[in-house]
C-alpha positions in Angstrom: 67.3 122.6 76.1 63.8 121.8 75.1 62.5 120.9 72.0 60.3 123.6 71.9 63.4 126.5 72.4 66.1 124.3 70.0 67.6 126.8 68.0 68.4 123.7 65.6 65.9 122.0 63.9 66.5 117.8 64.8 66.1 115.2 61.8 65.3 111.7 62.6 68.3 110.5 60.7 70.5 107.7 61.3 74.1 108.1 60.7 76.9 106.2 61.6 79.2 107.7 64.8 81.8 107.4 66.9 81.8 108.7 70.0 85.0 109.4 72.5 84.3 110.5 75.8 87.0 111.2 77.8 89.4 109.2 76.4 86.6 105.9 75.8 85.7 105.2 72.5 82.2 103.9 72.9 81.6 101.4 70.3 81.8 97.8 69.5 81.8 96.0 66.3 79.2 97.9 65.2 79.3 101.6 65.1 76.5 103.6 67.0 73.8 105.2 65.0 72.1 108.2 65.8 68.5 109.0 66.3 68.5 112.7 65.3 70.6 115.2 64.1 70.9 118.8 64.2 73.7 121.4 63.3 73.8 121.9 67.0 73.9 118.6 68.4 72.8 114.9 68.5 70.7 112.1 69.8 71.9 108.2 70.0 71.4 105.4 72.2 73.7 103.1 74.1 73.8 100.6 77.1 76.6 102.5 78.3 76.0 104.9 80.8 77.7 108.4 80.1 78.4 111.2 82.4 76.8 114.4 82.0 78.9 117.4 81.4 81.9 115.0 79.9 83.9 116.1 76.3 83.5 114.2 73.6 84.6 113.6 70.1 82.2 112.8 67.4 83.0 111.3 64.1 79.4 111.6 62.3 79.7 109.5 59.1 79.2 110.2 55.7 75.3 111.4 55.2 73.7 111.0 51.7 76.2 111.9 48.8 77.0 115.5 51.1 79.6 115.0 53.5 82.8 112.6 53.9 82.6 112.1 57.6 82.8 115.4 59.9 84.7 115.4 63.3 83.2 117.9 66.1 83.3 118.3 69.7 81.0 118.4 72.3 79.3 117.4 75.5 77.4 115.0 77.1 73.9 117.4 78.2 71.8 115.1 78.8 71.2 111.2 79.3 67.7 109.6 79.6 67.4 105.2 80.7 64.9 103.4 79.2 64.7 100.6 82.1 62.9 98.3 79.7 64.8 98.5 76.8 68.0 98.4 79.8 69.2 101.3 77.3 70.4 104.8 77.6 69.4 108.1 74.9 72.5 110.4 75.2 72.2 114.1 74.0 75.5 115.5 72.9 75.9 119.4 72.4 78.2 120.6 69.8 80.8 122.5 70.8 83.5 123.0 68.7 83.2 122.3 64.6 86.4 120.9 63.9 86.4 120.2 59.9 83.1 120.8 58.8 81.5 124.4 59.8 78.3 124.5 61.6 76.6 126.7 58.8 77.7 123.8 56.0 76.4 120.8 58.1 72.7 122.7 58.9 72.3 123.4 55.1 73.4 119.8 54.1 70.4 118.9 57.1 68.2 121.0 55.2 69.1 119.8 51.6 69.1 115.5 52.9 65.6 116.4 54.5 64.3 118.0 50.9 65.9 115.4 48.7 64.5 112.5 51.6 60.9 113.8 51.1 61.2 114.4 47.8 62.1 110.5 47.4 59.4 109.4 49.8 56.8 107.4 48.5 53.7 109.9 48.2 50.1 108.3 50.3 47.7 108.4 47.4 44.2 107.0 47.4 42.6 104.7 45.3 39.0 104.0 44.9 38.0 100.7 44.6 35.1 100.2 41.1 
C-alpha cells in the first residue's frame, strides 16, 4: 500500500517492540524500535532479513502515559535493504487486534501526536537591536 492510499495516518514514533515471526523472536538485548506507527500497521528496521507474507506477533510497548503494552498480529507486507546501512525497513500489516482494539490505539495516535506537538518547542524569531 502506498503512502498516498494508507487508510491510516503513520506517526514517526518510536516505541519499543517485539516481533515473532513464525515462531523467531527477533530481538537481541535490545528491543527493536519502530520508525512509524499507525492503527493499521508498522514500520521498524533490522539486519534480519524477513519473509514477506509471514505471521507475526507484535508486542508494541507502552506509548506515552496511554497504553500498557498492546499485543496484535500481522504480516510481514513489505521489506526494503538499505545496502549501505547493511539494514532491512520491515512493514508489518495488522491483522488481528488481540487486546487493544484498533479504534482505541488510532485515537491514542491521534491524542500522543496532539500532546507531542503541543510539547514541542515552538520556532520563534528574534531580532537582533
Amino acid at each position: 500500500m502506498t503512502r498516498e492510499n494508507r487508510i491510516h495516518p503513520r506517526f514517526p514514533i518510536r516505541v519499543p517492540l517485539y516481533i515473532n515471526v513464525e515462531g523467531r523472536v527477533f530481538k537481541k538485548k535490545l528491543r527493536l524500535h519502530s520508525r512509524d506507527l499507525s492503527a493499521g500497521g508498522l514500520s521498524f528496521t533490522t539486519r534480519q532479513k524477513l519473509p514477506i507474507d509471514a505471521r507475526s506477533k507484535v508486542i508494541i510497548g507502552k506509548l506515552g502515559d496511554f497504553i500498557e503494552s498492546a499485543h496484535i498480529e500481522g504480516m510481514v507486507v513489505y521489506l526494503r535493504k538499505d545496502r549501505e546501512l547493511k539494514q532491512y525497513t520491515v512493514g508489518v500489516e495488522f491483522t488481528r487486534f488481540v487486546d487493544v482494539e484498533q479504534e482505541v490505539l488510532a485515537a491514542r495516535l491521534k491524542e500522543w501526536e496532539s500532546l507531542s506537538a503541543a510539547a514541542a518547542p515552538q520556532n520563534s524569531s528574534v531580532s537582533g537591536s
